[in-house]
C-alpha positions in Angstrom: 4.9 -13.7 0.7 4.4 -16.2 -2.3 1.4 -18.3 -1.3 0.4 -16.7 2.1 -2.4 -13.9 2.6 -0.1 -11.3 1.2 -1.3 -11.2 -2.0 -4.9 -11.4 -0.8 -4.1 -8.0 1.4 -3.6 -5.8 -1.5 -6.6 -6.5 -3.3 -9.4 -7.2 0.0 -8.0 -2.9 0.7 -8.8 -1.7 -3.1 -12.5 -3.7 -3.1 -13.2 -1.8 0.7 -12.0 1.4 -0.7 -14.2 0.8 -3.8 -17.1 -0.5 -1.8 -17.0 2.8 0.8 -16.4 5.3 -2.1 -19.7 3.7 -4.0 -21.6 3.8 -0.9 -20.7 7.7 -1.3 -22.0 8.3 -4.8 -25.3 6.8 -3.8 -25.6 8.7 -0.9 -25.7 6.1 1.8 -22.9 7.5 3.3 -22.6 11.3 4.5 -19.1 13.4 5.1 -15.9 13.2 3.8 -14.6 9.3 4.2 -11.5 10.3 2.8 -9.8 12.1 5.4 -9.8 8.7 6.6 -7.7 7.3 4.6 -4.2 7.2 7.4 -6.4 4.8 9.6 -6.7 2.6 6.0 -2.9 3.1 6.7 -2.7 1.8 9.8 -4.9 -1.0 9.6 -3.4 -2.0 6.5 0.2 -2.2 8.6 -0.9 -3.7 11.6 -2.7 -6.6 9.3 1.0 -6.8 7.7 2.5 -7.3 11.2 -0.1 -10.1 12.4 0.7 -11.6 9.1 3.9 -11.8 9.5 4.2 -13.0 13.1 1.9 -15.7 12.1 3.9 -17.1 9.9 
């Protein structure tokens, strides 16, 4: 998708993965988050759908 939000997609999931994982290592976040990553999945597809029924 040259010039749409598909190449803003990409790197918005790698900074919330970053941010959640940080959050982690300084302990404001308790559990494992990373058994969540198929929701990531999900979201991350549905977001491609809406994308691309937009436009």
């Amino acid at each position: 998708m040259p010039g749409g939000r598909g190449g803003v997609v990409f790197p918005l999931t790698l900074v919330a993965v970053g941010v959640l994982l940080l959050l982690k290592e300084f302990g404001y976040l308790t559990g494992n988050i990373l058994r969540y990553w198929p929701v990531l999945l999900i979201v991350w597809g549905v977001g491609m759908i809406w994308a691309s029924r937009k436009g």
